[in-house]
Each structure stands twice: as C-alpha cells, then as structure tokens.
C-alpha positions as CSV (number, residue, x, y, z in Angstrom):
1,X,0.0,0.0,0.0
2,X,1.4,3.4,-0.8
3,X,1.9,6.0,1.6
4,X,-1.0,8.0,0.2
5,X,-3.5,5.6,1.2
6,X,-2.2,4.8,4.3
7,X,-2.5,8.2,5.0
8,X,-5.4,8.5,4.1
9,X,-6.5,5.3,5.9
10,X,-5.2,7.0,9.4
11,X,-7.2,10.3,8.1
12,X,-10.6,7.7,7.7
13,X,-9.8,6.0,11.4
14,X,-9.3,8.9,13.3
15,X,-12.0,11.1,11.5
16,X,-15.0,9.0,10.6
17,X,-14.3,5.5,12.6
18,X,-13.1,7.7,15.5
19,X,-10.3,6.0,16.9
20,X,-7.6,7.9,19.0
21,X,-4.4,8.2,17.6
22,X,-2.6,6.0,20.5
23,X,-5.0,3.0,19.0
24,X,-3.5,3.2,15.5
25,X,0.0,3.6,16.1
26,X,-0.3,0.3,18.5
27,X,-2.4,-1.2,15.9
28,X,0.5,-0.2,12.8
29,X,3.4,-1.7,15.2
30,X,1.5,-4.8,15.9
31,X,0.6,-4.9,12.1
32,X,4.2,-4.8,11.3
33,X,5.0,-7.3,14.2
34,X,2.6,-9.9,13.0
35,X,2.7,-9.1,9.3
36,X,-0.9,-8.8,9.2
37,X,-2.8,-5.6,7.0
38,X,-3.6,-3.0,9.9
39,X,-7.3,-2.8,9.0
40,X,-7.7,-7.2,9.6
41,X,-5.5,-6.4,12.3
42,X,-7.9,-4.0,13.8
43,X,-10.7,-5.6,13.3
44,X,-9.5,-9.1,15.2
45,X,-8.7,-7.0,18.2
46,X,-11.9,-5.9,18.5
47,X,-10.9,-2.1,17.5
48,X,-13.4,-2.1,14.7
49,X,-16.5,-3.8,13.9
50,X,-16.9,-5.8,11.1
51,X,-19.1,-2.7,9.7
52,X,-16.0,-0.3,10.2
53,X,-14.0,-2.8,8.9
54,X,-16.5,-3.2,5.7
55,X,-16.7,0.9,5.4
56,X,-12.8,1.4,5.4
57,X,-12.3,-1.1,2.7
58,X,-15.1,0.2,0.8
59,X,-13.4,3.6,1.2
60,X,-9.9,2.5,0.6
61,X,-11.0,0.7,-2.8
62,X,-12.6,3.8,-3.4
63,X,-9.5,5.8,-3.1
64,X,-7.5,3.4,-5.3
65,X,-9.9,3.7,-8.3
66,X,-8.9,7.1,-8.7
C-alpha cells in the first residue's frame, strides 16, 4: 500500500471510525510485528467492527480507483 492511502486510511480512522491516535499507532506496530494488513489487524482486536472494517475497505477501494 502506498503511503497516500495509508495516509489516508489514518485520516478515515481517526475522522470517521473515530479512533484515537494511541489506538493506530499500537495497531500499525503490531501490524508490522505480526505481518498482518492493519485494518484485519484492527478488526481481530476488536478495535473495529466488522461494519467499520466493511466501510474502510469500501473507502480505501474507493481511493484506489482514482
């Protein structure tokens, strides 16, 4: 993923989904950690419902048509 959508991603979490910025940078250096894509990884910590999870996809696919 290139760093404008992963911007863009932490842009989505912290804006719309609402997460604190403590939450994604444990959930980015667990992602790297466990080598796992940080939205999967949020979602099987219970950070984001499958719904969230479902949104921010739909958003990032979104973002990469364009």
């Amino acid at each position: 993923m290139d760093n404008y959508l992963v911007r863009n991603m932490i842009i989505y979490l912290m804006d719309e989904i609402g997460l604190e910025e403590s939450a994604i940078e444990l959930g980015i250096k667990l992602s790297i950690r466990n080598k796992t894509p940080l939205p999967i990884l949020l979602w099987s910590y219970g950070i984001l419902t499958i719904e969230e999870l479902d949104e921010l996809y739909s958003f990032l696919f979104k973002k990469m048509e364009k």
